[in-house]
N, C-alpha and C positions, 0 to 999 in steps of 0.2 A: 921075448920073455914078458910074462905079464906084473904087471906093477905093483908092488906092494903100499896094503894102506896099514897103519902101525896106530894101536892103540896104546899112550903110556898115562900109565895113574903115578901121579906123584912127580913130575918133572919139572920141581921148585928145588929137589937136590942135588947133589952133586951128581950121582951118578945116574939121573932120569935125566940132566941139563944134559952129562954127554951123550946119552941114545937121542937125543932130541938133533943135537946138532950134528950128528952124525945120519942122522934119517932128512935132516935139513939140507946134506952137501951130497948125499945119494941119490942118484939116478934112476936107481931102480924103486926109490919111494917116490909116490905119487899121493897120498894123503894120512896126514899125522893128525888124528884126534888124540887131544891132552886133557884129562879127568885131573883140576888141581883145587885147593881150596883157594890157593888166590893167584890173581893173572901174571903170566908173566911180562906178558906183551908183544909177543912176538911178533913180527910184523912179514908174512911169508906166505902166498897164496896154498903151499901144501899146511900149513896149519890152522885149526879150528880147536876154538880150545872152550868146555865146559867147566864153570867153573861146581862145584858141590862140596859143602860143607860135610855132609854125614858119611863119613868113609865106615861106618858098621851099617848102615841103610842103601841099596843102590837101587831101590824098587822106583823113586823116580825118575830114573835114568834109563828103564826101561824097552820105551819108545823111540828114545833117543839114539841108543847102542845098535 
């Protein structure tokens, strides 16, 4: 089966912390990009986390996605 990568915006609440730690104890995820305004911290080789202020602007995220 091929490995899912999971994009989550907003995973500083309650219920983006549980997809987060739930894509974190999964097997079948292989990489978590996180769009937050500020860091969580997490410290997990499947996560990479962006951090961006302007959630009505995502034209600089562009290149990045």
């Amino acid at each position: 089966m091929k490995k899912l990568k999971v994009i989550i915006f907003g995973s500083t609440g309650m219920v983006g912390k549980g997809v987060l730690y739930e894509c974190i104890d999964s097997q079948d995820v292989e990489l978590i990009l996180l769009v937050n305004r500020s860091s969580l911290g997490i410290n997990s080789p499947k996560v990479k986390e962006i951090l961006h202020d302007d959630f009505t602007n995502f034209s600089s995220l562009e290149n990045t996605l």
